[in-house]
PyMOL Python script that loads the backbone (N, CA, C, O; Angstrom):
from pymol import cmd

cmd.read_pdbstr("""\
ATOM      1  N   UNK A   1     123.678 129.406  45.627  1.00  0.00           N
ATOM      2  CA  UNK A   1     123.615 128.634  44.401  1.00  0.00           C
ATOM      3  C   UNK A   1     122.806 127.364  44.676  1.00  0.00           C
ATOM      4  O   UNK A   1     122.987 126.585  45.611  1.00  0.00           O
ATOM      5  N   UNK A   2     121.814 127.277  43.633  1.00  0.00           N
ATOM      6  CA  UNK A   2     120.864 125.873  43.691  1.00  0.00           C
ATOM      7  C   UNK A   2     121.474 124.772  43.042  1.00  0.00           C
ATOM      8  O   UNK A   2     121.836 124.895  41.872  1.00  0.00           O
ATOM      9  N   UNK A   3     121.606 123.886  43.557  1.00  0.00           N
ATOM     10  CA  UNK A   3     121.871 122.731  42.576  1.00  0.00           C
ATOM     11  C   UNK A   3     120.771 121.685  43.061  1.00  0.00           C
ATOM     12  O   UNK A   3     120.015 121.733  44.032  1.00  0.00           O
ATOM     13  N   UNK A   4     120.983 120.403  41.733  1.00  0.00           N
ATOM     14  CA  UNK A   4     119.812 119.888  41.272  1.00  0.00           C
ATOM     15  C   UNK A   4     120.399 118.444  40.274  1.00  0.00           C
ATOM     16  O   UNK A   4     120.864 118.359  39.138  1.00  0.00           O
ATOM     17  N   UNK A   5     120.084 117.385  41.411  1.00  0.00           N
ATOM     18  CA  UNK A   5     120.369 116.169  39.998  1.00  0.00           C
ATOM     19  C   UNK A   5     119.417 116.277  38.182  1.00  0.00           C
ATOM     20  O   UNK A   5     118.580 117.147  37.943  1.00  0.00           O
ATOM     21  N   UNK A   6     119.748 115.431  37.395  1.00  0.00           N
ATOM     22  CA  UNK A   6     119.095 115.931  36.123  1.00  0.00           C
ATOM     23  C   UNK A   6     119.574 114.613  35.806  1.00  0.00           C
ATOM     24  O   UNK A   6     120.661 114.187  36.198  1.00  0.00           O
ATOM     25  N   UNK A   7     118.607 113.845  34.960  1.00  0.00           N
ATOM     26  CA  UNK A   7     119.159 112.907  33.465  1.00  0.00           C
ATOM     27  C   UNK A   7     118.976 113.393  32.205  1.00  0.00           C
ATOM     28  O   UNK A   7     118.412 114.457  31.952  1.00  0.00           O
ATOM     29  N   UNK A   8     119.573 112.423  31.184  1.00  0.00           N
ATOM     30  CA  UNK A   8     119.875 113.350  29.851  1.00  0.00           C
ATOM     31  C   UNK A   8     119.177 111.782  29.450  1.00  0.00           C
ATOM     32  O   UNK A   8     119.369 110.597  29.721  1.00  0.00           O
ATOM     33  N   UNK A   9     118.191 112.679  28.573  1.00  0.00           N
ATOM     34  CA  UNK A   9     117.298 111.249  27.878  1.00  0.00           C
ATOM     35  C   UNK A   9     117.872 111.304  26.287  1.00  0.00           C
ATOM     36  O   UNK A   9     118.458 112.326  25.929  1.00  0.00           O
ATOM     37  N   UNK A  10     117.740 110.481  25.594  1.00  0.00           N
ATOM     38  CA  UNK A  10     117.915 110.535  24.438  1.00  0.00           C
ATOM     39  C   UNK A  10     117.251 109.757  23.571  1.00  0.00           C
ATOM     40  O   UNK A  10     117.542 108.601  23.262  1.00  0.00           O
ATOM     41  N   UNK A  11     116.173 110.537  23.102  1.00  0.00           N
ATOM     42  CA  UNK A  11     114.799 109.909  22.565  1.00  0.00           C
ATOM     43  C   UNK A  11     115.560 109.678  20.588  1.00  0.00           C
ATOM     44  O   UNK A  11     116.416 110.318  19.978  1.00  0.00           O
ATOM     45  N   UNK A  12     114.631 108.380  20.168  1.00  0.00           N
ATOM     46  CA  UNK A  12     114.891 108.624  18.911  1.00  0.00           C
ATOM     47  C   UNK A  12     113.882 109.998  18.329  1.00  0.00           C
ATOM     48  O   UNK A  12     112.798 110.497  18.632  1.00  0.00           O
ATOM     49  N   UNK A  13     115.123 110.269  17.177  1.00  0.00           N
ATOM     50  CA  UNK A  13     114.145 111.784  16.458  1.00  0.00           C
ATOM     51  C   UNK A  13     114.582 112.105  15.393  1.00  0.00           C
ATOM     52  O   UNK A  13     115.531 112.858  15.174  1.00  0.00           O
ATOM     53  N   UNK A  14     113.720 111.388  14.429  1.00  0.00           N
ATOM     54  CA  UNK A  14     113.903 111.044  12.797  1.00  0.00           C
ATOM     55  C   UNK A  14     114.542 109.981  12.681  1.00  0.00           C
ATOM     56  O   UNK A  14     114.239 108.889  13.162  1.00  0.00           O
ATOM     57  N   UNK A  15     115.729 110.328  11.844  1.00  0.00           N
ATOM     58  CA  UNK A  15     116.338 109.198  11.270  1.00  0.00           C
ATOM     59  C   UNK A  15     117.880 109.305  12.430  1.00  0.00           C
ATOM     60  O   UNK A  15     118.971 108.775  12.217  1.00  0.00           O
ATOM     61  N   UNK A  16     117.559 109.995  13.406  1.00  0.00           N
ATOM     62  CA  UNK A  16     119.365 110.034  14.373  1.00  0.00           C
ATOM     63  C   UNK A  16     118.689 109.621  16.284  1.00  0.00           C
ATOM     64  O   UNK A  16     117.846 108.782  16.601  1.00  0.00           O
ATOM     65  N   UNK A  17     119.228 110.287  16.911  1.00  0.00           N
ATOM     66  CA  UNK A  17     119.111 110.164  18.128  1.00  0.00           C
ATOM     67  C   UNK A  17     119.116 111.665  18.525  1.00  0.00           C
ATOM     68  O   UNK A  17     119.986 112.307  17.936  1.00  0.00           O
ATOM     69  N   UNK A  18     118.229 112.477  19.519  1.00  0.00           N
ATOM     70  CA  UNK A  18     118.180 113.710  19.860  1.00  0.00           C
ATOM     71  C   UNK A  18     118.520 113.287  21.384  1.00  0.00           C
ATOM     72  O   UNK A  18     118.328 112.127  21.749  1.00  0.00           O
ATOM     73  N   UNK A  19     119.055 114.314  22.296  1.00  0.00           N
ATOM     74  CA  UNK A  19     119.367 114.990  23.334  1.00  0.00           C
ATOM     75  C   UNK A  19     118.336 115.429  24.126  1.00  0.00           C
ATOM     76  O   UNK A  19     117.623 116.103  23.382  1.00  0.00           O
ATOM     77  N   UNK A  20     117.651 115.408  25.753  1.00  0.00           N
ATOM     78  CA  UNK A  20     116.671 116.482  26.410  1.00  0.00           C
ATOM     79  C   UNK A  20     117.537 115.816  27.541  1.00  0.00           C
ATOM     80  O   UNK A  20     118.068 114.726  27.752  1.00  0.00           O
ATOM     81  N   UNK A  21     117.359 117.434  28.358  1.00  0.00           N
ATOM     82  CA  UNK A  21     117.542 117.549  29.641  1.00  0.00           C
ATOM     83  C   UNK A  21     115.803 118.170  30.303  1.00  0.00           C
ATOM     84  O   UNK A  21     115.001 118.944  29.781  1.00  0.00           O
ATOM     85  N   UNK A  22     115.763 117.571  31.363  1.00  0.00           N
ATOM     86  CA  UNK A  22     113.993 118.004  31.931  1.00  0.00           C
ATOM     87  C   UNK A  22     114.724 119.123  33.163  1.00  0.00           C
ATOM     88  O   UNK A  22     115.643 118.729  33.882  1.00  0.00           O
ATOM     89  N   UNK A  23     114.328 120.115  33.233  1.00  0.00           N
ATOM     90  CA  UNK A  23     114.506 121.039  34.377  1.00  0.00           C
ATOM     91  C   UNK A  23     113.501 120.880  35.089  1.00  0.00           C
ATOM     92  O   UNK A  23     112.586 120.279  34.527  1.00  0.00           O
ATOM     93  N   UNK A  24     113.287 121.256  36.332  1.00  0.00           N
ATOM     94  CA  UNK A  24     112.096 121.767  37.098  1.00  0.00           C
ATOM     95  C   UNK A  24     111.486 122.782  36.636  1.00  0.00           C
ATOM     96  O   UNK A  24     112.078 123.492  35.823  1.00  0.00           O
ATOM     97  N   UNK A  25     109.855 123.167  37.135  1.00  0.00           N
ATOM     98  CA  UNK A  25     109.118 124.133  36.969  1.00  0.00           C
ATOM     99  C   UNK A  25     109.911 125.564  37.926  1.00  0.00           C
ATOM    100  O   UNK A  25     110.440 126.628  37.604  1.00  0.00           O
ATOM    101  N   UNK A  26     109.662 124.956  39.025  1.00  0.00           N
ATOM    102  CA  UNK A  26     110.063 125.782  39.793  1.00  0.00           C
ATOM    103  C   UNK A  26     111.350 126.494  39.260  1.00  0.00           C
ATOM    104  O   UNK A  26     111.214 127.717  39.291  1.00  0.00           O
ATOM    105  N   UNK A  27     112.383 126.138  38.849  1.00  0.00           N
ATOM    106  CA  UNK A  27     113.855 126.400  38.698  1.00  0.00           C
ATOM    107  C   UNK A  27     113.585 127.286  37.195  1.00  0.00           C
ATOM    108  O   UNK A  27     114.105 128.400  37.134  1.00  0.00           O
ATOM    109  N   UNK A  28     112.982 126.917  36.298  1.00  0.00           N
ATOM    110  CA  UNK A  28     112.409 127.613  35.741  1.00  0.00           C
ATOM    111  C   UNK A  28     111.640 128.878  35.383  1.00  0.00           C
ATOM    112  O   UNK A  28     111.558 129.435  34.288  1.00  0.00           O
ATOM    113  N   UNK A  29     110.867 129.343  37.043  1.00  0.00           N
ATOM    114  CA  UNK A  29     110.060 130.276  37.161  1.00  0.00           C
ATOM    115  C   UNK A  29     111.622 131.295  37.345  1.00  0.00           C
ATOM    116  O   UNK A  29     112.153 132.236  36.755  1.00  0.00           O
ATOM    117  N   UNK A  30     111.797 130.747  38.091  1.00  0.00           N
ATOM    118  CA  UNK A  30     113.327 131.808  38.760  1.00  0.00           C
ATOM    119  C   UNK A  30     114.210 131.859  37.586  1.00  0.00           C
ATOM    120  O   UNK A  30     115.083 132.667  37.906  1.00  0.00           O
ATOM    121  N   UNK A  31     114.453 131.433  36.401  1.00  0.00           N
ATOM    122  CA  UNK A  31     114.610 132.214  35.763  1.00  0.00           C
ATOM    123  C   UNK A  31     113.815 133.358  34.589  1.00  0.00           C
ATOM    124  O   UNK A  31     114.139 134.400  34.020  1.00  0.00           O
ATOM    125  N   UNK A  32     112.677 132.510  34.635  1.00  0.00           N
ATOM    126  CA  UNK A  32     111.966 133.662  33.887  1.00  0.00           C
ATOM    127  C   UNK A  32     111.659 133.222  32.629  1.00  0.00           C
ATOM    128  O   UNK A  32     111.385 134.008  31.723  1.00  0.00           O
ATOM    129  N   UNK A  33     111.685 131.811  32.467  1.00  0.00           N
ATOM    130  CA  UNK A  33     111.227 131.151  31.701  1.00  0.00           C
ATOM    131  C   UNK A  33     109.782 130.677  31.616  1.00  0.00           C
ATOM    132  O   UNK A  33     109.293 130.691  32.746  1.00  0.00           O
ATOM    133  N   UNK A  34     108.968 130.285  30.742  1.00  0.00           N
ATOM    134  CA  UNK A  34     107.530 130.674  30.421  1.00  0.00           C
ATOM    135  C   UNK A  34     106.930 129.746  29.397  1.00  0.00           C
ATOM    136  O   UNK A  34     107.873 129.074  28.978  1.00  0.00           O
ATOM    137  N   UNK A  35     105.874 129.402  28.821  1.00  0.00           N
ATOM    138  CA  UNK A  35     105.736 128.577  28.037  1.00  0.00           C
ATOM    139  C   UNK A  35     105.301 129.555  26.983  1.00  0.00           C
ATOM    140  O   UNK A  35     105.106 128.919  25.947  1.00  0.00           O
ATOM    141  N   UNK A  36     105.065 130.847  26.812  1.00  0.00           N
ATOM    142  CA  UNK A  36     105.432 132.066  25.885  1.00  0.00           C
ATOM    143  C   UNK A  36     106.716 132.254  25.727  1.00  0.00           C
ATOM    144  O   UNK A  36     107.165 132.126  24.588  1.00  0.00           O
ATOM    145  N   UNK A  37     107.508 132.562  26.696  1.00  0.00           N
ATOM    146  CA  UNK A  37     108.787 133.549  26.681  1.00  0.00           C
ATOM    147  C   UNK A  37     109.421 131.944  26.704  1.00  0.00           C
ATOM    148  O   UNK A  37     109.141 131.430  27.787  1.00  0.00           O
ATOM    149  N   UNK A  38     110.111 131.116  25.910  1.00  0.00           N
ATOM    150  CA  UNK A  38     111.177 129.937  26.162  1.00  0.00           C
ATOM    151  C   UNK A  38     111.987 129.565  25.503  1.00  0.00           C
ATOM    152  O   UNK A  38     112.242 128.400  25.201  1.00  0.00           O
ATOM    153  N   UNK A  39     112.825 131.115  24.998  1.00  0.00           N
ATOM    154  CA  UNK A  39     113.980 131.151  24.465  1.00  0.00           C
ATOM    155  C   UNK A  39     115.171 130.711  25.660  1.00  0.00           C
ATOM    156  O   UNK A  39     114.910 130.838  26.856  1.00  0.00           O
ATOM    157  N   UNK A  40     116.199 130.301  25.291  1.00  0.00           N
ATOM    158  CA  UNK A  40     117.239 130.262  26.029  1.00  0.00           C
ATOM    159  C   UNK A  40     118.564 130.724  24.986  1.00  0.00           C
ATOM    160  O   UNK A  40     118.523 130.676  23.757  1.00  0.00           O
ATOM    161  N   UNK A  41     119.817 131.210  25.876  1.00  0.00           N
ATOM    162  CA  UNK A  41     120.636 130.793  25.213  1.00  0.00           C
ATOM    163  C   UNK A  41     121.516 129.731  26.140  1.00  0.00           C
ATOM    164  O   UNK A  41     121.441 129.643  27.366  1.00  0.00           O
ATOM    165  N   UNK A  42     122.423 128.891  25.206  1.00  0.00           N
ATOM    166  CA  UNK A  42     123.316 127.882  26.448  1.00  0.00           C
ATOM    167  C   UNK A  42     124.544 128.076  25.768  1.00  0.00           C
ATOM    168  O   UNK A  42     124.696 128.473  24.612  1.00  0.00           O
ATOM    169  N   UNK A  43     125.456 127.737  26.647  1.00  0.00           N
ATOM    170  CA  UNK A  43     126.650 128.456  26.717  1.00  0.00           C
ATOM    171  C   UNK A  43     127.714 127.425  27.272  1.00  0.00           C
ATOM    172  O   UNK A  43     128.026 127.350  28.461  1.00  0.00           O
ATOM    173  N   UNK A  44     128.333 126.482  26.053  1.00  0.00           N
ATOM    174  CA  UNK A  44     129.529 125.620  27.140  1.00  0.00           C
ATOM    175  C   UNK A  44     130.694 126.174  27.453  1.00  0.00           C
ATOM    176  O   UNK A  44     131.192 126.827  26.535  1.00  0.00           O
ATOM    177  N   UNK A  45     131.444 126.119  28.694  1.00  0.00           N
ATOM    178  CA  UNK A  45     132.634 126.649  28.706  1.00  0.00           C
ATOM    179  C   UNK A  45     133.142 125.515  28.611  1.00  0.00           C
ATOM    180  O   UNK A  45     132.904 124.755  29.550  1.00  0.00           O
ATOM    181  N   UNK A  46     134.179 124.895  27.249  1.00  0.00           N
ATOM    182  CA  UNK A  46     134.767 123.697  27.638  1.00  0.00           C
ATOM    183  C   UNK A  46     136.407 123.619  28.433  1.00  0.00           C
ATOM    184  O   UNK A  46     136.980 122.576  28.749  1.00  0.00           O
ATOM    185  N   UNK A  47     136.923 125.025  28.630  1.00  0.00           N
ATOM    186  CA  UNK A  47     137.856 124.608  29.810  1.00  0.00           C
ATOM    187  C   UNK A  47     137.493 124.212  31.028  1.00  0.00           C
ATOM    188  O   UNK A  47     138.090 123.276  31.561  1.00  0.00           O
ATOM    189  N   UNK A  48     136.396 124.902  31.694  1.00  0.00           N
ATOM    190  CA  UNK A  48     136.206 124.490  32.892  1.00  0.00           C
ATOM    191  C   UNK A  48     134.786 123.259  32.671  1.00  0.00           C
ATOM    192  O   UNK A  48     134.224 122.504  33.464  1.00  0.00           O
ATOM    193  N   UNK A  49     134.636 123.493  31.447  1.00  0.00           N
ATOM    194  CA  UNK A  49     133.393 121.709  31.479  1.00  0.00           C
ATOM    195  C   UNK A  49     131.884 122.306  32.267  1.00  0.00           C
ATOM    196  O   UNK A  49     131.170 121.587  32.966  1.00  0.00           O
ATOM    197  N   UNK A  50     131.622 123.705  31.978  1.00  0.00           N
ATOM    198  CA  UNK A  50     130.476 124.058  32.579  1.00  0.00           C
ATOM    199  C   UNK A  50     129.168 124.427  31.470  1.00  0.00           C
ATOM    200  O   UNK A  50     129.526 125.405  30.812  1.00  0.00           O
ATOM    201  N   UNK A  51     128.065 124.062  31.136  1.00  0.00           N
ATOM    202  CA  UNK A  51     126.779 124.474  30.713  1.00  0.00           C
ATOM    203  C   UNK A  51     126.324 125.563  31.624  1.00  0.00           C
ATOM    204  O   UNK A  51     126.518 125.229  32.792  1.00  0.00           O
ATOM    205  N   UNK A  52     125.759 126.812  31.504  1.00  0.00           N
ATOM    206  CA  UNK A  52     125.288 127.757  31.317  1.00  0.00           C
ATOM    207  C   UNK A  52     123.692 128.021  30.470  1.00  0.00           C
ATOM    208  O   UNK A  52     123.451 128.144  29.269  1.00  0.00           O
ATOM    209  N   UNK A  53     123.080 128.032  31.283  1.00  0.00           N
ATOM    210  CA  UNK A  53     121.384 127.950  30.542  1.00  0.00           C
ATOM    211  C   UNK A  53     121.084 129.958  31.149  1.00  0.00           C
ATOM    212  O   UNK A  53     121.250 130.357  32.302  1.00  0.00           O
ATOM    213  N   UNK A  54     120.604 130.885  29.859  1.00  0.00           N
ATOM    214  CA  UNK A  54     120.006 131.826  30.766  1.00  0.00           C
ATOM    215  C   UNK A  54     118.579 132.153  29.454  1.00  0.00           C
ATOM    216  O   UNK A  54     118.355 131.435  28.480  1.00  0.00           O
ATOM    217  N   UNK A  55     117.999 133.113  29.749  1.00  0.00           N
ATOM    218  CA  UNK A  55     116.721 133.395  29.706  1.00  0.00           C
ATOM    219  C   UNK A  55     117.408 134.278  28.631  1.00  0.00           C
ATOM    220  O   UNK A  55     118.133 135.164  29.083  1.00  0.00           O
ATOM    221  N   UNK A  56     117.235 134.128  26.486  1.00  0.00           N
ATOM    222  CA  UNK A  56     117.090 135.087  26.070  1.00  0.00           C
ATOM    223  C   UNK A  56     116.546 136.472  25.870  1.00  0.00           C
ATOM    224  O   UNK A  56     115.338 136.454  25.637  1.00  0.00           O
ATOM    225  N   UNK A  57     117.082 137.657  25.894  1.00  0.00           N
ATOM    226  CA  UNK A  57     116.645 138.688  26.189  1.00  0.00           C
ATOM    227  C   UNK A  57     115.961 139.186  24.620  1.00  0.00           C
ATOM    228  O   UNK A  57     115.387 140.270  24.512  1.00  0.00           O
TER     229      UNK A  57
END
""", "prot")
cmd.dss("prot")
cmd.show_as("cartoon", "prot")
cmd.util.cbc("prot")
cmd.orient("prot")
């Protein structure tokens, strides 16, 4: 298992505040993510407090 520090920016966007997380390229390739193919789905589990990012099929 890879792990990987990350910040959570929160740019203004419109009239509210939006959310981005920046991944790596690399971490990216390994999943199979693409600047064609860059669907995701994400997935919180909030008992155990985990995000889940995978590559829509």
């Amino acid at each position: 298992m890879e792990e990987r520090k990350a910040n959570i920016s929160f740019p203004k966007s419109g009239n509210g505040i939006g959310a981005r997380i920046v991944l790596s390229v690399p971490l990216l390739k390994k999943l199979g993510i693409t600047q064609e193919e860059r669907a995701v789905i994400v997935t919180y589990d909030e008992e155990n407090g985990i995000i889940t990012i995978r590559k829509e099929k």
